[in-house]
N, CA, C and O atoms as a DFTB+ gen file, in Angstrom:
308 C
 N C O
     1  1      33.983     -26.415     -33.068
     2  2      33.094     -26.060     -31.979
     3  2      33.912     -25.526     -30.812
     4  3      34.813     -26.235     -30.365
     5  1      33.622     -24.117     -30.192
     6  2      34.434     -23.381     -29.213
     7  2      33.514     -25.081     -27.896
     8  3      32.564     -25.862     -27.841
     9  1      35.158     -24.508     -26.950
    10  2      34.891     -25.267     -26.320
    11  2      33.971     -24.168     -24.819
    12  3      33.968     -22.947     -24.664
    13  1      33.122     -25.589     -23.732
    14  2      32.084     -24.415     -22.813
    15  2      33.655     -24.092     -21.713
    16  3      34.771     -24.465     -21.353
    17  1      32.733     -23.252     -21.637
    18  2      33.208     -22.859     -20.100
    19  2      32.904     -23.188     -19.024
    20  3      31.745     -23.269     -18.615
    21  1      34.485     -23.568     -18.040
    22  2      34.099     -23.955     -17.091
    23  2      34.271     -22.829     -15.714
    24  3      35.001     -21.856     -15.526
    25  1      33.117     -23.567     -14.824
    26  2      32.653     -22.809     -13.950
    27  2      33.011     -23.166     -12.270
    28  3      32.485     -24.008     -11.543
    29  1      33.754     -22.503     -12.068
    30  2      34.653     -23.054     -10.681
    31  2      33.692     -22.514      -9.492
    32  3      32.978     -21.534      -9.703
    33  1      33.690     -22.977      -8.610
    34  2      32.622     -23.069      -7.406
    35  2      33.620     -21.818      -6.644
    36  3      34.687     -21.503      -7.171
    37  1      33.218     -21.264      -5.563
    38  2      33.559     -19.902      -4.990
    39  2      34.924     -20.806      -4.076
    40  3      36.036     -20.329      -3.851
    41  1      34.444     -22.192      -3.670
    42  2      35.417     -22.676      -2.660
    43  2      36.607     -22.833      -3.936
    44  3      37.654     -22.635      -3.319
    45  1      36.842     -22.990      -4.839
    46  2      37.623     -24.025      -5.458
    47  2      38.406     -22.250      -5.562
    48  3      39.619     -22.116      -5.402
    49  1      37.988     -21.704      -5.690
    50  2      38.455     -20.138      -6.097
    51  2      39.307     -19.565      -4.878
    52  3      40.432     -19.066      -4.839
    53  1      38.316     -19.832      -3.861
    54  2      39.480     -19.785      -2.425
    55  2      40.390     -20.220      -2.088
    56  3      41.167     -19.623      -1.342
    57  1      40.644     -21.787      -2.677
    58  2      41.517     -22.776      -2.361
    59  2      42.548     -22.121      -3.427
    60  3      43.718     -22.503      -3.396
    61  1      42.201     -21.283      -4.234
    62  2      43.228     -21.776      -5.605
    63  2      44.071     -19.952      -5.572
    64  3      45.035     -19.612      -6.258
    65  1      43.542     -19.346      -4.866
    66  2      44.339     -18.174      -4.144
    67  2      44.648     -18.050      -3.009
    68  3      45.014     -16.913      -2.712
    69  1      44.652     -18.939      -2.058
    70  2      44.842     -19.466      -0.900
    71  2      46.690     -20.120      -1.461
    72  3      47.737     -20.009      -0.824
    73  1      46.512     -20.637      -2.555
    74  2      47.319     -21.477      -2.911
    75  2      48.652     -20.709      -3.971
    76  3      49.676     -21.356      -4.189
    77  1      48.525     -19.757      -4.364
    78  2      48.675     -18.963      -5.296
    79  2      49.650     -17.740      -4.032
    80  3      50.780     -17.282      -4.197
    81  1      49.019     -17.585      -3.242
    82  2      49.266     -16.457      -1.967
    83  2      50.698     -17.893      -1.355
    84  3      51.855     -17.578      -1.078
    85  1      50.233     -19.135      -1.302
    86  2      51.793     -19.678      -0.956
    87  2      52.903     -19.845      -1.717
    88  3      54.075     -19.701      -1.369
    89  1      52.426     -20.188      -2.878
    90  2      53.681     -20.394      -4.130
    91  2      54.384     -19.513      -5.146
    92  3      55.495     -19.400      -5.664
    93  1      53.034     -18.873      -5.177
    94  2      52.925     -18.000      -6.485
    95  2      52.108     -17.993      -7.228
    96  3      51.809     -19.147      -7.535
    97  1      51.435     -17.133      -7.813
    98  2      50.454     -17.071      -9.200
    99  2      50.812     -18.294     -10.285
   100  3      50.056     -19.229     -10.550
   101  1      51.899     -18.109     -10.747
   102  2      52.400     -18.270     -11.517
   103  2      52.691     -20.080     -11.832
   104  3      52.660     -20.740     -12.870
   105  1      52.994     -20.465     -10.282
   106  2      53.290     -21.902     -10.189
   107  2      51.893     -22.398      -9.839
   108  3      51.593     -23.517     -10.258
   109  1      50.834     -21.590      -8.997
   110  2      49.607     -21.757      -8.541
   111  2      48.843     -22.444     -10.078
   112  3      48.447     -23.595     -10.256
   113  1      48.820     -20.983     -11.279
   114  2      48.214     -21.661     -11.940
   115  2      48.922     -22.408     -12.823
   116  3      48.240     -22.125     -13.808
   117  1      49.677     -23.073     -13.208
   118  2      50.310     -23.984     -13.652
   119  2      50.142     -25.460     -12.914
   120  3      50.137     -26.586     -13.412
   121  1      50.048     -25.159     -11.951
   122  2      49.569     -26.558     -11.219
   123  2      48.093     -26.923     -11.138
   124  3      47.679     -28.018     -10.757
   125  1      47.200     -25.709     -11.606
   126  2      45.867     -25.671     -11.517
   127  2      45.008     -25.808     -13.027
   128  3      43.829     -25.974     -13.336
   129  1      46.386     -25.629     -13.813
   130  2      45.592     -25.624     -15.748
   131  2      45.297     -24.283     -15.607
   132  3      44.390     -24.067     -16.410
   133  1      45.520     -23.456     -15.130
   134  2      44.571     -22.254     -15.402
   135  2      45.727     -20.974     -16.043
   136  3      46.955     -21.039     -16.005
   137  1      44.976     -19.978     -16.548
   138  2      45.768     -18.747     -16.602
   139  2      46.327     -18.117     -15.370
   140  3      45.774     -18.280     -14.283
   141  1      47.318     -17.462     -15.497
   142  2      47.626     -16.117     -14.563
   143  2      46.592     -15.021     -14.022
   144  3      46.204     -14.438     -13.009
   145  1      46.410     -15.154     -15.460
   146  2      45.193     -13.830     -15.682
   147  2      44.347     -14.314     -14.538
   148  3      44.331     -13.740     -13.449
   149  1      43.640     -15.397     -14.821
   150  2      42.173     -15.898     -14.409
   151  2      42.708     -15.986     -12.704
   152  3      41.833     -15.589     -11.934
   153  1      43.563     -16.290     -12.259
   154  2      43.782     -15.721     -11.029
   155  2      44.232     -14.670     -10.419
   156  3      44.255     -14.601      -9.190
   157  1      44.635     -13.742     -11.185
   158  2      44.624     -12.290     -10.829
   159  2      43.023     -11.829     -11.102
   160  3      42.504     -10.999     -10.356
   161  1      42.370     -12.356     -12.090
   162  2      41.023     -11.465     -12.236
   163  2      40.072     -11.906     -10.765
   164  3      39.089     -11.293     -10.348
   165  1      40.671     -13.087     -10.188
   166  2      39.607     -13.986      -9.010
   167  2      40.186     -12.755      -7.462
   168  3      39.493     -12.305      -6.550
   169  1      41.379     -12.597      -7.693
   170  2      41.719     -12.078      -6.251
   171  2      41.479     -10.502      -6.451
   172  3      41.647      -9.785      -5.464
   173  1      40.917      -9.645      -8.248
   174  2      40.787      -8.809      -7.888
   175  2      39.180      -8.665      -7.545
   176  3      38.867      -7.728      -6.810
   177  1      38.386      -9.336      -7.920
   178  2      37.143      -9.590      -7.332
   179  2      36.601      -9.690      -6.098
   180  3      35.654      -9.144      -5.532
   181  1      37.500     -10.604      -5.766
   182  2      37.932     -10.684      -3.916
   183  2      38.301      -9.622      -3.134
   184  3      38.173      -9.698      -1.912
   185  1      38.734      -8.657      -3.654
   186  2      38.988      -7.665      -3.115
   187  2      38.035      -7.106      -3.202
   188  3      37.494      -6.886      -2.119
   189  1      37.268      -6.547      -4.531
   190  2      36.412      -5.846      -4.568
   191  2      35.680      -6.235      -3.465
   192  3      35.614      -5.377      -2.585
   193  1      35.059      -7.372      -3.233
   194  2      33.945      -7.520      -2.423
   195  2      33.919      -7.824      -1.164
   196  3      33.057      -8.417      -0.515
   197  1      35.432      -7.152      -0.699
   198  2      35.677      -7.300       0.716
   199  2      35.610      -5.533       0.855
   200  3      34.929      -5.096       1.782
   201  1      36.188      -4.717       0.101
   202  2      35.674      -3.366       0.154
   203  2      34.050      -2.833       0.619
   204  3      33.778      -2.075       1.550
   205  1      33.066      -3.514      -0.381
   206  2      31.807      -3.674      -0.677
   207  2      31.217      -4.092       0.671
   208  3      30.365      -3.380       1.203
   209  1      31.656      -5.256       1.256
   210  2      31.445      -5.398       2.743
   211  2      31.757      -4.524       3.483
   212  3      30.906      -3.847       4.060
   213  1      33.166      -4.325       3.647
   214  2      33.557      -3.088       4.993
   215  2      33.204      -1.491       4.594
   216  3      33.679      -0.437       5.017
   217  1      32.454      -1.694       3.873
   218  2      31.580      -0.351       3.776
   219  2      32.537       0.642       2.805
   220  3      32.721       1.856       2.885
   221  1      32.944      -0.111       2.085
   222  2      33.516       0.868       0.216
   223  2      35.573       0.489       0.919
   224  3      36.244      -0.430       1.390
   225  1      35.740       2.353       0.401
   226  2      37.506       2.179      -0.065
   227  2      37.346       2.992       1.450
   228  3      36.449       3.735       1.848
   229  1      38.403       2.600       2.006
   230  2      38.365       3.524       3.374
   231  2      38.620       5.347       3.212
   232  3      39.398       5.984       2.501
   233  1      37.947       5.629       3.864
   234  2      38.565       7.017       4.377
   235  2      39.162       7.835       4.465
   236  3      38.957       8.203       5.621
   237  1      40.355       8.966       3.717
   238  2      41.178       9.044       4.682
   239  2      41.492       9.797       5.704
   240  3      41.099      10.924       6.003
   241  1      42.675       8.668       6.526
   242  2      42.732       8.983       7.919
   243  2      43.192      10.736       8.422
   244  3      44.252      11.350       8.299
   245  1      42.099      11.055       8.906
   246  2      42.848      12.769       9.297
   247  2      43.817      12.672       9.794
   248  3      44.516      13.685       9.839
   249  1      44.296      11.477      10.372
   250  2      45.670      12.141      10.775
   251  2      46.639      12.080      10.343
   252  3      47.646      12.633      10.786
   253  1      46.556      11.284       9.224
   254  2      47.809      11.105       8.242
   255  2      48.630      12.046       7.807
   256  3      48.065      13.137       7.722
   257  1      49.868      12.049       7.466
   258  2      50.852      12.956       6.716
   259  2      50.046      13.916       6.032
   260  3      49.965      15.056       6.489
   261  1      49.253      13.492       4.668
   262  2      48.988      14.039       3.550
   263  2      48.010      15.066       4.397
   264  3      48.136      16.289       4.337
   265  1      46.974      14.359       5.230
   266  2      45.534      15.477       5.472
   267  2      45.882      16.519       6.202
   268  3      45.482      17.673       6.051
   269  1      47.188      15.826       7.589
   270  2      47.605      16.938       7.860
   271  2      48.567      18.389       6.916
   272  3      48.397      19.552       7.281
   273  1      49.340      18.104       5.952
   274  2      50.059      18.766       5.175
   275  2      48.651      19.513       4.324
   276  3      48.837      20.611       3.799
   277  1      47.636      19.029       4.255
   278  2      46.340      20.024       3.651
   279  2      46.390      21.088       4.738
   280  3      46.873      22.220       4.746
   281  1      45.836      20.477       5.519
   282  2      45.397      21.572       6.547
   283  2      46.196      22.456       6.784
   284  3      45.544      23.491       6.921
   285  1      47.005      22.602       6.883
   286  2      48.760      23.333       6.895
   287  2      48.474      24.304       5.618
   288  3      48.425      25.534       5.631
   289  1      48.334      23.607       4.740
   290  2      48.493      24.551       3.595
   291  2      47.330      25.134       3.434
   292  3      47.394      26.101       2.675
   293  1      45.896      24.825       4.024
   294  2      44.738      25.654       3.742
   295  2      45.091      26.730       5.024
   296  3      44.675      27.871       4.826
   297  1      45.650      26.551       6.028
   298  2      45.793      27.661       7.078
   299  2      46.783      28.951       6.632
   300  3      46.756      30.145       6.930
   301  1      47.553      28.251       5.890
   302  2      48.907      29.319       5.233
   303  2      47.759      30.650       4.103
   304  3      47.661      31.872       4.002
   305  1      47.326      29.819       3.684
   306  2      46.474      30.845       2.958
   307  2      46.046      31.925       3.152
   308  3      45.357      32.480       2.296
């Protein structure tokens, strides 16, 4: 019989990349029973949905290197 899955509460997920961000992934989940993986897949989620809040992937900035080096090169034209 596969064994269930368990289901970690959003805090326990905070605490456990909170924790992971001081030690390491690596020692994080080893001290936690868990995979690597399963805490890289939690902080890339976390990210996602801090994007999703601040309104997507940012912008980019016109004034940066790159947009300016466009504009440069659409004027050369």
């Amino acid at each position: 019989m596969k064994p269930t899955r368990t289901r970690h509460s959003q805090a326990y997920k905070d605490e456990a990349l909170a924790l992971a961000e001081r030690i390491g992934v690596g020692k994080a989940a080893e001290q936690l029973g868990l995979q690597p993986s399963q805490l890289y897949g939690w902080w890339s989620k976390q990210q996602q949905n801090q994007a999703v809040l601040f309104g997507g992937l940012p912008e980019a900035d016109p004034c940066s290197s790159t947009a300016l080096q466009h504009e440069r090169e659409g004027q050369l034209l």
